[in-house]
Structures are given as structure tokens and as C-alpha cells.
N, C-alpha and C positions, 0 to 999 in steps of 0.2 A: 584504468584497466583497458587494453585492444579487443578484448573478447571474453566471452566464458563458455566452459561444457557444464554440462546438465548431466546427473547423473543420478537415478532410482534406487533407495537401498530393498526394494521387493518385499520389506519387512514384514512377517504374515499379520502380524496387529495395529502398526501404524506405521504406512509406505510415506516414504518420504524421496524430496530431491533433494540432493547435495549439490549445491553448486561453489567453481572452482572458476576462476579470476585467473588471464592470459594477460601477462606481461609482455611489453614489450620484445624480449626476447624468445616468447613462445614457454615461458614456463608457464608453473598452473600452482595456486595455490587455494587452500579451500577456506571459503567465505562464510556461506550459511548455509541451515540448512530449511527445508519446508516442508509439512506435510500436504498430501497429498485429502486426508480425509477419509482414503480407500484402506484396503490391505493389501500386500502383495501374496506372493505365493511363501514366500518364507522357505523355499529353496533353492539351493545352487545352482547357476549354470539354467539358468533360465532362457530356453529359444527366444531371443530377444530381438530380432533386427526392426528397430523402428518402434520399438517397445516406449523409448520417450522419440517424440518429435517436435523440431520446433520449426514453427513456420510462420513467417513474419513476427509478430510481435504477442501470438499465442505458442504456449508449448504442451504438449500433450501426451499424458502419461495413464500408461493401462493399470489398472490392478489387478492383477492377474485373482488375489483369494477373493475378491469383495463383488469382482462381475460388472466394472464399469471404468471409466476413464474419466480424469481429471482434468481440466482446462485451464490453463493458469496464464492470464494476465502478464508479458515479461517486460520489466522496466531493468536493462541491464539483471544488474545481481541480484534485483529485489524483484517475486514473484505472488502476485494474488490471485487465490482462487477466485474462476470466473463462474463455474459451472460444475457439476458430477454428474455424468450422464451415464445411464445404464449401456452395458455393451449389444446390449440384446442375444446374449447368450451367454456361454460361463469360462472361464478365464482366456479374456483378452489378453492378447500376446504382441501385436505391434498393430501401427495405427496408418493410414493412409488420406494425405488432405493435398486435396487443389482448388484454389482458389476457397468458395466458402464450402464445400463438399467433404466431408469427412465419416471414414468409413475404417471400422476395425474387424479386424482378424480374431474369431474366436476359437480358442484349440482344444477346450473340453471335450464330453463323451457323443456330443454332436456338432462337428465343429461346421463354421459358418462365418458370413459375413454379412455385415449391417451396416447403412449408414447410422448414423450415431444416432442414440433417440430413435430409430426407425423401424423397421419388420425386417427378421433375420433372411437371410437368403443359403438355403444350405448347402456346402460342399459331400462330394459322394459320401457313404459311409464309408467309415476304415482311413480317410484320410489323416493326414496326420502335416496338416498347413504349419511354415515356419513364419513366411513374410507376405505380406501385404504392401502393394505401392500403387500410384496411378502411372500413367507413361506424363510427358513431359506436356504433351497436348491437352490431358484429361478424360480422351476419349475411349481410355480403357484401364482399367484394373484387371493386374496379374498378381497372383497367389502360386507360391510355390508346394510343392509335396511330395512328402519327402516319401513316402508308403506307397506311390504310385510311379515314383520317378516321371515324376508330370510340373505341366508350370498350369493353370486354369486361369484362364482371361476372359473377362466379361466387357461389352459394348458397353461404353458410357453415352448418353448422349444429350444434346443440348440443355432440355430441361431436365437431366437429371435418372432418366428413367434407367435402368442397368437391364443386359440382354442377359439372353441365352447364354449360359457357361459354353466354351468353347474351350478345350483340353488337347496339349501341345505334350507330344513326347521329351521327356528330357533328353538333351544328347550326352550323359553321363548320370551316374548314380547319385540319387541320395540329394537330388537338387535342395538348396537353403537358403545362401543368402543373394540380392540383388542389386543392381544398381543400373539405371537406366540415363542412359547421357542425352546430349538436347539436340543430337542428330538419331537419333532413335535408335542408338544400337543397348540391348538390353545384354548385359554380363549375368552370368551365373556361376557360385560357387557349386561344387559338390563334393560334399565329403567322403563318398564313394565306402558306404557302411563302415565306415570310422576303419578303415584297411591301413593300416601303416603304410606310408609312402605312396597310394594311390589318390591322394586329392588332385583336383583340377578345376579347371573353369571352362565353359562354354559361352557362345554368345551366339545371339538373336536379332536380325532385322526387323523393326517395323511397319509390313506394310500395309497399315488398314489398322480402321479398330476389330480388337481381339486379334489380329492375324497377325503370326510369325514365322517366318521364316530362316531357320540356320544356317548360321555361316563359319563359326571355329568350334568343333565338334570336340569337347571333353580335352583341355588342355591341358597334357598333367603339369605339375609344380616340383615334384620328388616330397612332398611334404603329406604333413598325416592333418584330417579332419577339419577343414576349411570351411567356414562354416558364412561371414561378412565380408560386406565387399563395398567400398564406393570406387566415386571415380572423381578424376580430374577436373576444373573448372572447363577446361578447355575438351575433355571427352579426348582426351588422346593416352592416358594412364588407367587402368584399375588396382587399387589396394585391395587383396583379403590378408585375411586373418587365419592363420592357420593354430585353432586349439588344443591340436596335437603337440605341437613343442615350442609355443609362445613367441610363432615367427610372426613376418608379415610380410609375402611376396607382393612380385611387379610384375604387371602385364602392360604387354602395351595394344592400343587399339587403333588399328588401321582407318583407313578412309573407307574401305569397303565393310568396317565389321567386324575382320578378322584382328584374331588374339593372338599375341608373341609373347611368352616368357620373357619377360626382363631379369631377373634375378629372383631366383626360388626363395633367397634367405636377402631382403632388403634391408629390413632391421630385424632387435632381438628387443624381448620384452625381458622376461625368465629364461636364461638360455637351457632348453631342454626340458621345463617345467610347461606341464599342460596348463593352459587358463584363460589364455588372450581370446578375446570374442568381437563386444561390439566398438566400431572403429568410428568417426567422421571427422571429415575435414572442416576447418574453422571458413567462417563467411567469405573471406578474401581468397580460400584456397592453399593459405600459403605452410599451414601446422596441420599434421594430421596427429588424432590422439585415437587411444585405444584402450577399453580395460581388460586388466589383466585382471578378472574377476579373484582367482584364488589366490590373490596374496592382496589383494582390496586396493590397489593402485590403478591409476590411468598416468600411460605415458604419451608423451609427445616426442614430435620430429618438423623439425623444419623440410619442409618440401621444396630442394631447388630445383633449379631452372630446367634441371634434365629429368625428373624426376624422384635422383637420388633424394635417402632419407638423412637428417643428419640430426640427432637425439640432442632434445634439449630438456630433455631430467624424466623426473618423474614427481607424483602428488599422492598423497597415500592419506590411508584413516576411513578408505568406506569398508562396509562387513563384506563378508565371503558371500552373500547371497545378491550383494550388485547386479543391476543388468540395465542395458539402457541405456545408452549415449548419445549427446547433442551437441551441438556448439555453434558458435555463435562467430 
């Protein structure tokens, strides 16, 4: 095998990953599967960005019913539990790790963030957090919100200690999913209160820890409910995901920041079926995959050289309640 994605069935009684085996040509076929130990939420369409993450040779998976996150050991296709650590609040929803620092996102009826094993740190009330990340440096973690149209960024620093929340207006509605590239420009999805045809995307400079500055104000796409987003090896492309009609637009990312449409409809998952969510790119950059939660497939595309997509199948057999993508 070149690679595998990782993907969570959320199950509310025993959460499990599915993993699926990258061929040579970028397909994906499903291998095994593992539990997690946890539970999941046992519902559909789970705000998921980062919900599994894999990061070097550990991958990290929430369970949203059971209130902790799972640590698994990854040897290729074969995964051992290392650890179940409490989330320090109640249903974890995506994870954030640099280097050995790791920190999740909890979206219950007081949502919050903790490093793992640690003492909660709480976001406003009424918020309503999609994702969790650190920036590329480590010196900061940003949480997006979607009830506030806010992104919240906290100082990281040397030893560890996390600052004062610092609260950035969103430059569009409904801010969700994120992806920060290794020139520090941070993308934002918004699915601008799920409005037919009003999703877009924004982007963010970083200058400083917690500090941000805008530079492509609410980009629209023509597309509905956009909800993930990566980017390019090289930070010159963003993918989202548009759950409104099982698209996947292109943006492209300037030297200064700024955001161009590339093509509103770059590939189709469902053509015109709601479902496509969490997306990533494989370790070399070169296959981006994506599940299209409500019909239990993850599809692939080759990503060439200009950044056109070009579909190399699709892998099926997870349940309707999937959420949570990784690859390798």
C-alpha cells in the first residue's frame, strides 16, 4: 500500500476507525477495522473537522458520547490503543496537536478547551465551537464559532502555558472549517447560516501570537453550506467542501493572503445530493479524499500539478453516522 485514510464510524456504543488502503493509483480500499474503546455520538453529520487526526506515528480520535479521546499507536494499517484520556469536558469534537502538546475541543452544554488529561479552559457561553487547530509555529491555538461569527485565539507559549482568549470578528457568516498553511496564512470556510448559494471563504494573516489580521474578506463560491477546508503542500491552493450539494471547490492563495476562486464546482462527490464534509490530503500532497458521510463513502482525486482534481473512484461500506478523516 502508498498510504491509508482513517476514518471514525461515531457509533454511540462502540466507536470505531475504519481504515482504507491507497493504491498506487490513488484508490482506497477498506482493510480493518478498530475500536476505539469510547463511544461516539451515534448521530449524523457530526461537526467534525479534526475530529480524527493523525500526527506522525500517533492518531487521535474523539468520542464524542463517552467524553474522552482515544490515542492509537499507527503502524501502517495496523492500529494499537496507546491511551483513553478524558476530554475534560463533554462531547469532544476535534483535536489539536504540536509537537507533544495536545489539546481538544469540547462542544457540549459548556463548551471549552483542554489540553488532554488537563483543566478545562472555557469558551463564552452560547458558543457553539466547530474546530480546533494550533498555527504552524505552536504559538497559538484558534477555535472557530460558529453563534458568534468569531474565530478565538489563545497565546501559546514555550512552556506550555495558554493566554488570555483573544476574539477576532469573522469576516463572513457562520465561520467552521480551517486550514492554516506554513506561511501563516489562515483560510476560513463559512457557511453563511446554511443560505443557498451564499457560502464563501475568508483568510487571515498571522502576525504575532493570537493576533490576526484580514486580508480576503468572505469569498463567495456560488455554492451552499461549506463547511472544511485544507490546503495545498506548497500553501498556494485551498479545498472546501461544500455539504450543500456534494461539491468541492478551489481557491487559490496568493503570496500576500489573498483568496481567488478557482472553480466553484472542482469535483462532484453526489451530484446535487447533500453530504460531503470532512476532506484531507494524503502525506505527499498528491490525492485529496473526502467523505461523503450520507451515502457512507469516501472519495478520492488525484491532485495535478495545476491543481486540477482528477477522480480516482470511490470506497464505500462505512454507516451514515461517519465523521472524521485522516490520511496518511
Amino acid at each position: 500500500m502508498n498510504g491509508f485514510v482513517y476514518v471514525q464510524t461515531n457509533d454511540a456504543e462502540h466507536n470505531e476507525v475504519v481504515v482504507f488502503g491507497r493504491s498506487e493509483n490513488g484508490s482506497l480500499a477498506r482493510l480493518s477495522g478498530y475500536l476505539t474503546g469510547g463511544e461516539g455520538s451515534g448521530a449524523p453529520h457530526l461537526p467534525s473537522q479534526s475530529s480524527v487526526l493523525l500526527s506522525g506515528e500517533r492518531l487521535y480520535v474523539t468520542n464524542a458520547g463517552s467524553d474522552d479521546v482515544t490515542v492509537f499507536d499507527v503502524r501502517d494499517a495496523e492500529l494499537q490503543v496507546r491511551d483513553r484520556v478524558a476530554s475534560g469536558g463533554s462531547a469532544p469534537r476535534s483535536v489539536a496537536v504540536h509537537g507533544d502538546r495536545v489539546f481538544v475541543l469540547n462542544t457540549g452544554a459548556a463548551p471549552s478547551i483542554a489540553p488532554l488529561g488537563g483543566a478545562a479552559i472555557s469558551l463564552p457561553e452560547g458558543s457553539d465551537p466547530a474546530q480546533i487547530a494550533f498555527t504552524p509555529d505552536g504559538r497559538t491555538l484558534l477555535v472557530t464559532d460558529r453563534a458568534s461569527n468569531s474565530i478565538h485565539a489563545f497565546s501559546v507559549s514555550e512552556d506550555g502555558n495558554v493566554g488570555a482568549r483573544v476574539t477576532h470578528a469573522s469576516s463572513g457568516a457562520t465561520p467552521y472549517g480551517f486550514a492554516v498553511t506554513a506561511r501563516g496564512v489562515l483560510v476560513v470556510t463559512e457557511a453563511a447560516g446554511a443560505q443557498v448559494g451564499k457560502a464563501s471563504a475568508s483568510s487571515y494573516r498571522l502576525e504575532g501570537a493570537a493576533e490576526l489580521a484580514p486580508v480576503s474578506g468572505a469569498v463567495g463560491n456560488t455554492r451552499s453550506e461549506v463547511c472544511w477546508a485544507v490546503t495545498s503542500k506548497d500553501g498556494r491552493l485551498a479545498f472546501v467542501t461544500n455539504f450543500g450539494d456534494g461539491t468541492i471547490s478551489t481557491y487559490g492563495i496568493a503570496d500576500d493572503g489573498s483568496l481567488e476562486l478557482r472553480a466553484a464546482v472542482a469535483a462532484t462527490t453526489v451530484d446535487g445530493q447533500p453530504g460531503v464534509r470532512d476532506e484531507a490530503l494524503s502525506a505527499d500532497g498528491q490525492y485529496l479524499y473526502a467523505l461523503h458521510a450520507d451515502t457512507g463513502r469516501v472519495f478520492g482525486w488525484k491532485v495535478d500539478a495545476d491543481g486540477a482534481l482528477a477522480e480516482v473512484g470511490s470506497a464505500n461500506g462505512l454507516p451514515l453516522t461517519a465523521a472524521g478523516l485522516a490520511a496518511s
